[in-house]
C-alpha positions as CSV (number, residue, x, y, z in Angstrom):
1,X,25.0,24.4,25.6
2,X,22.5,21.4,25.0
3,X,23.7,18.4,26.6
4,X,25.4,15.7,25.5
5,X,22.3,13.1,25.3
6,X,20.2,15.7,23.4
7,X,23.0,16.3,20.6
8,X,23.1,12.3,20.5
9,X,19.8,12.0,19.8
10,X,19.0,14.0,17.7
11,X,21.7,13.0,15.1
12,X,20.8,9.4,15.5
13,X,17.0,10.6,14.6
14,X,18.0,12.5,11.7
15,X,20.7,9.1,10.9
16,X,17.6,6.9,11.3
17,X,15.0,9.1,9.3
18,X,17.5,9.7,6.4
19,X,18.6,6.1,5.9
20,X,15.0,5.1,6.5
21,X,13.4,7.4,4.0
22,X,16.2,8.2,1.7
23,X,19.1,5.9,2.0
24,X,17.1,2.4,2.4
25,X,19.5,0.0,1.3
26,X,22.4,0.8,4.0
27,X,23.7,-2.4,4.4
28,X,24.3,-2.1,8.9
29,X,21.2,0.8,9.3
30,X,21.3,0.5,13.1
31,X,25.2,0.7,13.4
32,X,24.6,4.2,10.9
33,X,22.1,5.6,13.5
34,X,24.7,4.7,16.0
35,X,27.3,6.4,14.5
36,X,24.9,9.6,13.5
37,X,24.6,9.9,17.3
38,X,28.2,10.1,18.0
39,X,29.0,12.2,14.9
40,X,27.0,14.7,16.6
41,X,28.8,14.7,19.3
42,X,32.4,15.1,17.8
43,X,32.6,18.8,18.2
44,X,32.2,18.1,22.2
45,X,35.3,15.9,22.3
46,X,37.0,19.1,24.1
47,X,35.9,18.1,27.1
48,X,37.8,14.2,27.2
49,X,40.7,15.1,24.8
50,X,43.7,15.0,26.8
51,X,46.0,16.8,23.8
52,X,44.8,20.4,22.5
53,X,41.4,20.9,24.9
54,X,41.7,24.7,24.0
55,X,41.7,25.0,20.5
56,X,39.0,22.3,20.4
57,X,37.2,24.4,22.6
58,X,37.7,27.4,20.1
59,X,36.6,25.6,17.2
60,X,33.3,24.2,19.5
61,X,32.2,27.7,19.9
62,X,32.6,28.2,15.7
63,X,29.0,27.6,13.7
64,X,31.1,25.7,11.7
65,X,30.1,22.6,13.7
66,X,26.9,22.9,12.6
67,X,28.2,20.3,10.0
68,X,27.9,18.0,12.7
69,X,24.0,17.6,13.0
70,X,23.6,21.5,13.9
71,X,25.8,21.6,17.0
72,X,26.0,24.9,17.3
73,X,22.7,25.7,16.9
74,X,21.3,23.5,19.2
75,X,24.1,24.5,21.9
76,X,22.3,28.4,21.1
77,X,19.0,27.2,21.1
78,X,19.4,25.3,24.4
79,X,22.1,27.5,26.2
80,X,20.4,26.1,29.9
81,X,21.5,22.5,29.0
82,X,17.6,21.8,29.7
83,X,16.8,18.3,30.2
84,X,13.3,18.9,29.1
85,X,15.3,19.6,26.1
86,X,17.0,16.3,26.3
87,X,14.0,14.6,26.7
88,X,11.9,15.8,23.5
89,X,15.2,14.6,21.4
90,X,15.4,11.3,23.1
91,X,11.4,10.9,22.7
92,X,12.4,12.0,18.7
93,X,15.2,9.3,18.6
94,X,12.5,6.7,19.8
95,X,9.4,8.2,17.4
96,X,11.5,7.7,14.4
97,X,13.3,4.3,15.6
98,X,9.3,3.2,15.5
99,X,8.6,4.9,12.2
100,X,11.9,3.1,11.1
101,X,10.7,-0.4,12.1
102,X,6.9,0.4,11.3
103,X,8.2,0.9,7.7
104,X,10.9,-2.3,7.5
105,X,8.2,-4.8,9.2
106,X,5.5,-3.5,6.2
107,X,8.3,-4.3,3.3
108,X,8.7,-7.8,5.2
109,X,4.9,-8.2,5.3
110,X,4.2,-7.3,1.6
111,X,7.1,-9.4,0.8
112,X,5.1,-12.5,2.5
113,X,2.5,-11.8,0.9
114,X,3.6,-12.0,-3.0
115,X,5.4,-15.2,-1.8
116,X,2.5,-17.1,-0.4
């Protein structure tokens, strides 16, 4: 299983490269990447929930929950909960936060430009 800062990151990455590239007119896109993050971490709610831990625990070990930004397949790829692991997501999270505001300060800049 992957740990929890690795499965956070890495849907706030994909949040922040989709709305970036795909989706650019999301009104909040920082509070979209936020909520990427913590979507990918939904199916690991087993482990706070104080009401039904074991049949959230059955449905965490489902591939189902690859709905939530590949879950499962990151717990399978990462079954040591490697921090290295952690680490390359969270360096991903910050590469495409930078691509993100590389691209919105270049749409400012061209927009400056036609006005002046």
């Amino acid at each position: 299983m992957s740990l929890a800062i690795a499965h956070f990151a890495f849907g706030a990455a994909i949040t922040v490269l989709v709305v970036t590239y795909l989706v650019p007119g999301v009104r909040y896109p920082r509070l979209v990447a936020l909520l990427g993050g913590v979507w990918a971490m939904v199916p690991d709610v087993h482990w706070v929930s104080p009401v039904a831990a074991a049949q959230l625990k059955a449905i965490h070990g489902s591939p189902v929950v690859d709905v939530f930004f590949l879950h499962h397949t990151l717990d399978a790829l990462d079954a040591g909960d490697s921090k290295v692991v952690g680490a390359a997501l969270v360096g991903l999270l910050v590469v495409a936060t930078a691509l993100a505001e590389r691209r919105e300060y270049r749409a400012l800049e061209r927009v400056r430009n036609l006005s002046g």
